[in-house]
VOFISE-32190 format. One record per residue (C-alpha): residue number from 0; residue in one letter; x, y negated, z. Coordinates in steps of 0.2 Angstrom, whole numbers, always signed. Example, Ala and Ser with C-alpha at 12.3 -4.5 7.8 and 13.67 -1.06 7.14 Angstrom:
2
0; A; +62; +22; +39
1; S; +68; +5; +36
REM end
This chain:
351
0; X; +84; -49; +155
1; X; +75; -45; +140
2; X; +84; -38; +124
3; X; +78; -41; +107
4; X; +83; -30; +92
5; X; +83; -38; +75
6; X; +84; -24; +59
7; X; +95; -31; +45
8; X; +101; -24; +29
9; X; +120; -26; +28
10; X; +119; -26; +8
11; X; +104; -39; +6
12; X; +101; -50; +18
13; X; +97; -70; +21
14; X; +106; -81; +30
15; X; +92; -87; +42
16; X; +90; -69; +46
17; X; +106; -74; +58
18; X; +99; -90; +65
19; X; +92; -82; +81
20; X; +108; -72; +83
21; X; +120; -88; +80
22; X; +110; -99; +93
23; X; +112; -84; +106
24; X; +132; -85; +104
25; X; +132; -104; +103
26; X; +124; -103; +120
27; X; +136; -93; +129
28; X; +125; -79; +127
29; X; +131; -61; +119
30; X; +125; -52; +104
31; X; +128; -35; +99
32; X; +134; -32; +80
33; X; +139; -20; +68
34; X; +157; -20; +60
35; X; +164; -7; +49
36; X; +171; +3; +62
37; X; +159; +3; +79
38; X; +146; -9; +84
39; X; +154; -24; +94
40; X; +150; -33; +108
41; X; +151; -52; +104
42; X; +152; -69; +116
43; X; +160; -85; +111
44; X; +179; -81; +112
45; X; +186; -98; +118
46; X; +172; -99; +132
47; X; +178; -92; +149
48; X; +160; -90; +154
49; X; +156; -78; +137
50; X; +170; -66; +140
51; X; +165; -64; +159
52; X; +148; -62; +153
53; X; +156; -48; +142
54; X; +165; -40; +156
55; X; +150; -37; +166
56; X; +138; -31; +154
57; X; +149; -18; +149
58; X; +157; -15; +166
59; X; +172; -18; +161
60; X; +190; -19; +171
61; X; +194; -37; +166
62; X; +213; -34; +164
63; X; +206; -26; +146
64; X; +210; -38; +135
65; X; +197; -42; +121
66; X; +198; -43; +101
67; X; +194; -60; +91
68; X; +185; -59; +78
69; X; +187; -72; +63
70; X; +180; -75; +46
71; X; +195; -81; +37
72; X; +212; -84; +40
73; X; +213; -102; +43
74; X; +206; -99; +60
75; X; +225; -91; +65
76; X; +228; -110; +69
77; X; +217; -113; +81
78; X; +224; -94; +89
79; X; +240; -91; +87
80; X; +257; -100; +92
81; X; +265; -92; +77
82; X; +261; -80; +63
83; X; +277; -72; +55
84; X; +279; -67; +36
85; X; +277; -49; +42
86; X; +260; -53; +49
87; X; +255; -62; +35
88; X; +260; -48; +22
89; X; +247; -36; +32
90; X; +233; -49; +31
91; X; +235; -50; +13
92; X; +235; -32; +13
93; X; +221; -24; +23
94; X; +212; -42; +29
95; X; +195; -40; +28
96; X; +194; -24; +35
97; X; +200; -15; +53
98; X; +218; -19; +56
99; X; +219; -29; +74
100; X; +236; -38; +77
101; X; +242; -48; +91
102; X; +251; -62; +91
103; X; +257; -75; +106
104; X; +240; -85; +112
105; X; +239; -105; +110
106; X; +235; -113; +127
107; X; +214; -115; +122
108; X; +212; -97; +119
109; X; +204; -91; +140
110; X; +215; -79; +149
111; X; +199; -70; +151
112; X; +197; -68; +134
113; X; +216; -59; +133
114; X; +216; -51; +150
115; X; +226; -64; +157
116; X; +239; -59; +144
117; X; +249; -73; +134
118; X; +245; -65; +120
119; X; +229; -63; +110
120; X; +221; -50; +97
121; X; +213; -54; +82
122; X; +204; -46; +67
123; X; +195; -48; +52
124; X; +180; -37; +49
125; X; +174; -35; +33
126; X; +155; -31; +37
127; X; +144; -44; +27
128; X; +134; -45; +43
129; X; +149; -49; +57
130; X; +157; -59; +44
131; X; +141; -69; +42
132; X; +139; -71; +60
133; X; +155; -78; +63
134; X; +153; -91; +49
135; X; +135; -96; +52
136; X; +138; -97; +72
137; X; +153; -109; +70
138; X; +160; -98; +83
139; X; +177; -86; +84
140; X; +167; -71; +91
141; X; +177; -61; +105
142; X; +171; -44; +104
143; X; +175; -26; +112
144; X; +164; -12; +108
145; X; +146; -11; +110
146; X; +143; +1; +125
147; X; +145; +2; +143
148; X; +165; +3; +149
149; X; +169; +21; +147
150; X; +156; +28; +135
151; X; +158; +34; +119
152; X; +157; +18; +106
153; X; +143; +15; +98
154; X; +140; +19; +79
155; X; +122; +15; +77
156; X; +112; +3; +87
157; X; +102; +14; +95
158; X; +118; +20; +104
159; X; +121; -1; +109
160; X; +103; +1; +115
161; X; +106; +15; +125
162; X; +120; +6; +135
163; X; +115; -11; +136
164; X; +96; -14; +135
165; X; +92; -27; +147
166; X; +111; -33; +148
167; X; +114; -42; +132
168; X; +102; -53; +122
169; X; +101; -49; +107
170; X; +106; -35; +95
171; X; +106; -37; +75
172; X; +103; -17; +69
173; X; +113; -15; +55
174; X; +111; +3; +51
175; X; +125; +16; +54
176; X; +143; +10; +53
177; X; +156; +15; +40
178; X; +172; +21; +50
179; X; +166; +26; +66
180; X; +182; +22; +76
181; X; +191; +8; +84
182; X; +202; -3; +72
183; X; +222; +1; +71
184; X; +232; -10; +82
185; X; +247; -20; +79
186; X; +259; -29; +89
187; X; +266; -44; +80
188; X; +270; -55; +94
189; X; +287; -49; +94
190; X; +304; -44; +82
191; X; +296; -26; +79
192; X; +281; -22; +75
193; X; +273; -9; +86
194; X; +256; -2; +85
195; X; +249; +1; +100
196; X; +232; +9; +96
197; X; +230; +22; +79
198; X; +215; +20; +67
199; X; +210; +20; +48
200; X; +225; +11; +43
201; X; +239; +21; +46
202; X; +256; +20; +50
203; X; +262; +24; +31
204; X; +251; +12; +24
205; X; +257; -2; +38
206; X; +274; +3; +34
207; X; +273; +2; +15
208; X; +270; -16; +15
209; X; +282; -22; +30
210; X; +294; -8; +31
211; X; +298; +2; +48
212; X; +287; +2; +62
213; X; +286; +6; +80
214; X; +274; +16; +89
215; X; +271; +14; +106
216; X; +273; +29; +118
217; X; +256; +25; +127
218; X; +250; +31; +107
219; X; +257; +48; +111
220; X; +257; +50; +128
221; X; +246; +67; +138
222; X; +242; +60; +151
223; X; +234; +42; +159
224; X; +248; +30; +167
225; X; +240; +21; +177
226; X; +252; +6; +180
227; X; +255; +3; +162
228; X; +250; -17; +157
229; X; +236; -14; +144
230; X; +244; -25; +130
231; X; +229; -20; +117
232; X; +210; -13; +121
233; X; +209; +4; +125
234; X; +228; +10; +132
235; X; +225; +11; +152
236; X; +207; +17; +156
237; X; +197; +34; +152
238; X; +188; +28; +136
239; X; +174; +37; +125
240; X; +170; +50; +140
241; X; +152; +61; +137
242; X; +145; +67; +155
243; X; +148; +81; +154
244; X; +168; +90; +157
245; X; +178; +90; +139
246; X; +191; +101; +136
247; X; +204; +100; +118
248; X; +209; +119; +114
249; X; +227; +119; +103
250; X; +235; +131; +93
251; X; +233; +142; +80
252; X; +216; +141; +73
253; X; +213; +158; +78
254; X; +220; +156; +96
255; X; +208; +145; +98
256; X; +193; +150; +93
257; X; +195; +166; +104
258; X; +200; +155; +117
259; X; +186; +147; +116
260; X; +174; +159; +113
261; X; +181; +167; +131
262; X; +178; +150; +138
263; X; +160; +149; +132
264; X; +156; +167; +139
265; X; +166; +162; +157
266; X; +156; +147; +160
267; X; +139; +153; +154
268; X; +141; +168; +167
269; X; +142; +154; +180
270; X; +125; +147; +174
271; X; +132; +132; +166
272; X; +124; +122; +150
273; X; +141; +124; +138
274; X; +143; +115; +121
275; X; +156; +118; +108
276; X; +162; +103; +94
277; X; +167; +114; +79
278; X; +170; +111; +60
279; X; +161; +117; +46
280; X; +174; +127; +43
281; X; +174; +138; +58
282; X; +156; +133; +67
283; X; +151; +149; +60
284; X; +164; +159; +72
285; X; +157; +153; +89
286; X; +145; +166; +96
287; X; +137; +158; +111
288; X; +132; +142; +120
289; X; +127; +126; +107
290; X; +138; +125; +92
291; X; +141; +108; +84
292; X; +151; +103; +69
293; X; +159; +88; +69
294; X; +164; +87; +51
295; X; +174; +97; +38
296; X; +194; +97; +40
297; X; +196; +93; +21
298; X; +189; +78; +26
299; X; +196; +69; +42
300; X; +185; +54; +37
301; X; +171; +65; +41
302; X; +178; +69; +58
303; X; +182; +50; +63
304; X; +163; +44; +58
305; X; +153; +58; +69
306; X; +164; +57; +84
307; X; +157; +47; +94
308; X; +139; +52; +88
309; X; +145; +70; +93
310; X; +150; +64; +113
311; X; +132; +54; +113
312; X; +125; +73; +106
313; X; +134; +84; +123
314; X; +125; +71; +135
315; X; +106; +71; +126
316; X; +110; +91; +126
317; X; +114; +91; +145
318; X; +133; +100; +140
319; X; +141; +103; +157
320; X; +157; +107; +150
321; X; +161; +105; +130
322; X; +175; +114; +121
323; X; +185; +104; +107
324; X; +195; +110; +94
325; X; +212; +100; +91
326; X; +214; +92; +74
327; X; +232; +88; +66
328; X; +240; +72; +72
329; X; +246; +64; +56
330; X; +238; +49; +46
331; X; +219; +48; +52
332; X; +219; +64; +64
333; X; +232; +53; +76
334; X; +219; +41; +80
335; X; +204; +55; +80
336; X; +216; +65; +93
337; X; +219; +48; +103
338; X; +200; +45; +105
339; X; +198; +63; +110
340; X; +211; +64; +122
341; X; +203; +49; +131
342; X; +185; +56; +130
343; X; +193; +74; +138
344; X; +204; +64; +152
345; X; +218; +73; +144
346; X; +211; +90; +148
347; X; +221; +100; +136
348; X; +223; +120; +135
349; X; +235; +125; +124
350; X; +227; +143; +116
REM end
């Protein structure tokens, strides 16, 4: 299969520019995207035949459920059993933009779209582009990240090409994305609202507009269970992995630069290619082996937009193994340390 790769400017672009794109998706074919948090990867969501398609491209396990992808709120109706006052109160709130939420599926929606779950997750991005596609294509775009099933995710389209040239049709190369990681998760299909993957919008700002809510306890979880029913995208397998062997150092800061710096020297004496992800705040501490910063801590913005870029880096460096400083694990750094954990296996040294 050929892929084609169409350059677009998210902030001025014309319609028609999408026509090739929509025509792909109408046809049951898939089109990678960007949104505002990762590049996705999109097939006609009520078509049994685009989500397998989906599933095999990325090589995915097929009991990873998928995220619909709407252009306006209307289109609950054609998804969703029921949408609670809770649920609507959110959309107000951070629709467009990436909060996912699930609700219970009508019967038309494919189990292979959901994972054969009865319920379904759906968001609203507010990327001018995706929201365009959606619209133009007539279709309710079922889309997972843009990258092969454990990879990091994709923030630039050369990263999508990476993966999946000669897989997929079509890609529309929008530029770099805004967030850089996965939207937040929420669980609305039952009485308490539970989110069960961290992103930009956090738990404080979900619970200043519906009150308390839950978080799962696959969210927080060290280690992979392996039995656990993957309700949402991304809670059962190893996600967002580089090649090469990561490790998160915790502790004090200190702690864990001489740890790491020990680390470095230790695996370097055994000949191996070693990598650290630093900050700018302390990448000038590290003595040895390849130093990259990741972003500033006064900035954990900064932090979730190159993450994925920095995993994508260790590979084109060759890293054999890549030693991470921890982050703090409240408001954004939750959902950066939930990405990281995944990418490292939950390889954790405590300093």
């Amino acid at each position: 299969m050929k892929t084609k790769v169409q350059r677009i400017n998210p902030e001025q672009f014309r319609n028609e520019e999408l026509e090739e794109a929509c025509r792909v998706l109408q046809q049951e074919g898939l089109v990678a995207f960007p949104t505002e948090t990762v590049y996705g990867l999109g097939g006609n969501a009520m078509h049994p035949e685009a989500a397998a398609k989906i599933y095999a491209a990325k090589g995915r396990p097929s009991d990873n459920p998928l995220i619909i992808h709407i252009a306006d709120r209307k289109a609950l109706e054609d998804i969703a059993i029921e949408v609670s006052a809770k649920a609507e109160c959110l959309a107000e709130a951070f629709w467009p933009g990436p909060l996912t939420m699930i609700f219970q599926k009508r019967q038309q929606v494919p189990s292979s779209t959901t994972g054969g779950l009865d319920t379904v997750a759906v968001r609203m991005p507010s990327h001018p582009v995706a929201r365009e596609l959606i619209r133009q294509s007539g279709v309710y775009i079922a889309a997972p990240s843009a990258n092969l099933s454990g990879r990091p995710s994709p923030t630039l389209a050369e990263h999508v090409v990476e993966d999946l040239e000669g897989r997929i049709e079509f890609i529309l190369d929008g530029g770099p994305v805004g967030i850089g990681l996965e939207s937040t998760i929420i669980d609305m299909s039952d009485s308490e609202p539970m989110i069960l993957r961290p992103g930009y919008i956090t738990r404080p700002m979900l619970e200043s507009v519906i009150g308390k809510v839950q978080m799962d306890p696959a969210v927080t979880n060290r280690e992979m269970d392996p039995h656990l029913v993957a309700k949402a995208p991304g809670m059962k397998y190893r996600h967002y992995a580089p090649q090469g062997q990561l490790v998160i150092v915790e502790g004090n800061i200190e702690e864990v630069i001489n740890r790491i710096n020990q680390l470095v020297v230790d695996r370097q004496r055994e000949g191996k290619c070693v990598a650290v992800i630093a900050t700018e705040e302390t990448k000038d501490r590290y003595q040895q082996g390849i130093i990259c910063s990741i972003g500033s801590r006064k900035c954990e913005g900064s932090i979730a937009a190159g993450l994925y870029d920095i995993l994508r880096k260790m590979d084109h460096l060759g890293a054999e193994y890549i030693y991470a400083e921890s982050f703090e694990e409240d408001d954004l750094g939750q959902a950066i340390m939930n990405r990281m954990w995944k990418a490292a296996g939950y390889r954790l040294l405590k300093a």
